[in-house]
N, C-alpha and C positions, 0 to 999 in steps of 0.2 A: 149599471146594466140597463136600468131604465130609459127606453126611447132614444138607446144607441144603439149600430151594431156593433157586435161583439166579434173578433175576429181570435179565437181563444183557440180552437181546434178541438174545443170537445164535440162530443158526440148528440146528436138532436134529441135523445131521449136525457141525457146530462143536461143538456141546456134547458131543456123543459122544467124537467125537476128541479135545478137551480131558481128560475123562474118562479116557480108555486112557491117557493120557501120566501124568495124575495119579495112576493107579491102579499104572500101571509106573515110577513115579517119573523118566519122561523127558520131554524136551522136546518142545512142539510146533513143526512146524518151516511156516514159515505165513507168505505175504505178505498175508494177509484183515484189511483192517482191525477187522472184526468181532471176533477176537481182543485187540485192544486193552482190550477191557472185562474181559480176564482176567490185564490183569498183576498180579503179585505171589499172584496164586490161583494159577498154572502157570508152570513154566520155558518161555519164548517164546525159540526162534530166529525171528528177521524175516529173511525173505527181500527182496532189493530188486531191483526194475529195472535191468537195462541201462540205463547212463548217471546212475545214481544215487550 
């Protein structure tokens, strides 16, 4: 993700906070499917539903 653009279709607040995690070398912690389009770019904790 580093010093490329990214053509992912999330959201500018999503990209940001992907950003910080990748920048601090930690995870984003996130049940937004929107994140999906950034596995293997950033460490992903999924959060899940109740009942899941």
């Amino acid at each position: 993700m580093e010093g490329r653009p990214v053509s992912s279709g999330i959201s500018f607040a999503d990209g940001f906070a992907a950003a910080l995690a990748q920048t601090l070398g930690a995870q984003a912690v996130t049940g937004d499917p929107e994140f999906g389009a950034l596995e293997g770019e950033i460490g992903i904790l999924w959060l899940r539903e109740e009942g899941e």
